[in-house]
C-alpha positions as CSV (number, residue, x, y, z in Angstrom):
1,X,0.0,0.0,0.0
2,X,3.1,2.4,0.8
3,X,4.5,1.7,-2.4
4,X,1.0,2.2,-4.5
5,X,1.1,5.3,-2.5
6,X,4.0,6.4,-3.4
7,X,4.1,6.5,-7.0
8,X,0.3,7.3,-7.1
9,X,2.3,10.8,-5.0
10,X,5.2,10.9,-7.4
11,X,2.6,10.6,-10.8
12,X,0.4,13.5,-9.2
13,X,3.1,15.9,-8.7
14,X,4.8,15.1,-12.4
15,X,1.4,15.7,-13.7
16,X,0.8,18.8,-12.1
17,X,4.7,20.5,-12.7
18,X,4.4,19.2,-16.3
19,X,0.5,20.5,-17.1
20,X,-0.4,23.2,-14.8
21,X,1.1,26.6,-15.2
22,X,-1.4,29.0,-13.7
23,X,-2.5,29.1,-9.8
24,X,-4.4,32.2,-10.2
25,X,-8.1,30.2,-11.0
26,X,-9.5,27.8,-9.2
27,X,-10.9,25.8,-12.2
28,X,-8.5,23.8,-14.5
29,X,-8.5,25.5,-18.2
30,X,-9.3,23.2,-21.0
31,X,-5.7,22.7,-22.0
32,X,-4.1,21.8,-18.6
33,X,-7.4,19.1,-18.0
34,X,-6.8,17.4,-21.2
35,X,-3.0,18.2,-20.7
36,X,-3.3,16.4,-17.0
37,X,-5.5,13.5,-18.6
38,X,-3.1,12.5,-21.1
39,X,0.1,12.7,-18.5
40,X,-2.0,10.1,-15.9
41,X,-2.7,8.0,-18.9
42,X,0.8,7.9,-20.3
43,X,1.7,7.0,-16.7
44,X,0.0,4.3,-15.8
45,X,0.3,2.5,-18.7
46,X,3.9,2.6,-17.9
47,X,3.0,1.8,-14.5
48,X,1.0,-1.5,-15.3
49,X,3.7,-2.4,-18.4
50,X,6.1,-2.5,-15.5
51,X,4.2,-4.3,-13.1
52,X,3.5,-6.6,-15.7
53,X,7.4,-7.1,-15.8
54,X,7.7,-8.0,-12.3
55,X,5.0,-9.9,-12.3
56,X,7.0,-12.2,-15.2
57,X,10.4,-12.1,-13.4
58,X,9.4,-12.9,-9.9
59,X,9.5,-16.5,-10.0
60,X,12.7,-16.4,-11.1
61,X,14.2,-14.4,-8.5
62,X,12.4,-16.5,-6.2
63,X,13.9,-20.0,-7.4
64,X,16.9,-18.1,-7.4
65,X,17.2,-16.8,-3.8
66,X,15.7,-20.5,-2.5
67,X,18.9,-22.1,-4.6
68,X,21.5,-19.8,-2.4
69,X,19.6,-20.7,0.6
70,X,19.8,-23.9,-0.1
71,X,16.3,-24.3,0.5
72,X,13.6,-25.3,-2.4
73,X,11.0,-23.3,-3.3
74,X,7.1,-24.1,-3.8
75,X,4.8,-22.2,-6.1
76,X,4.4,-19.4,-3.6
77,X,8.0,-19.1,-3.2
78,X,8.3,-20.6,0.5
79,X,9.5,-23.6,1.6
80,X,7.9,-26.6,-0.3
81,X,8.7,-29.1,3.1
82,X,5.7,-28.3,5.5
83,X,6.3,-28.4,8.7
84,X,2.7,-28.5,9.7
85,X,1.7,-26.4,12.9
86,X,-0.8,-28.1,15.4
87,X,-4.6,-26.4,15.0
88,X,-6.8,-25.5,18.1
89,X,-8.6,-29.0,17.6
90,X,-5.0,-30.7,17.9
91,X,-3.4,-29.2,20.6
């Protein structure tokens, strides 16, 4: 959530610096709207092209980090021996 956050911050205040030029009116003008719209768009397709990277290269760097641990990995990228915990009905 900090990270989403954070870049959701960072894209507002490119946007702004890049399209908004004139603090003297409360209302956006037609140009800096469309300017602003445009700016977020470019963004977060960037955003989710990105995301869509990571997405692709985390199992790798999870196999990877297992392997110098020493350790293999499951699909979830934890340890694929169980060591199973007793419940509330089996203690």
């Amino acid at each position: 959530l900090r990270d989403f956050l954070l870049v959701y911050n960072r894209m507002t205040e490119l946007c702004f610096r890049h399209c908004v030029c004139n603090l003297n009116y409360r209302l956006l003008t037609g140009r800096e709207e469309s300017c602003l719209d445009s700016c977020a768009a470019r963004l977060v397709r960037a955003n989710h092209r990105l995301m869509g990277a990571y997405v692709g290269l985390v199992p790798a760097l999870l196999q990877r980090r297992a392997a110098e641990h020493g350790t293999p990995a499951g699909p979830s990228g934890l340890s694929a021996s169980p060591d199973p915990t007793p419940g509330p009905a089996e203690s």
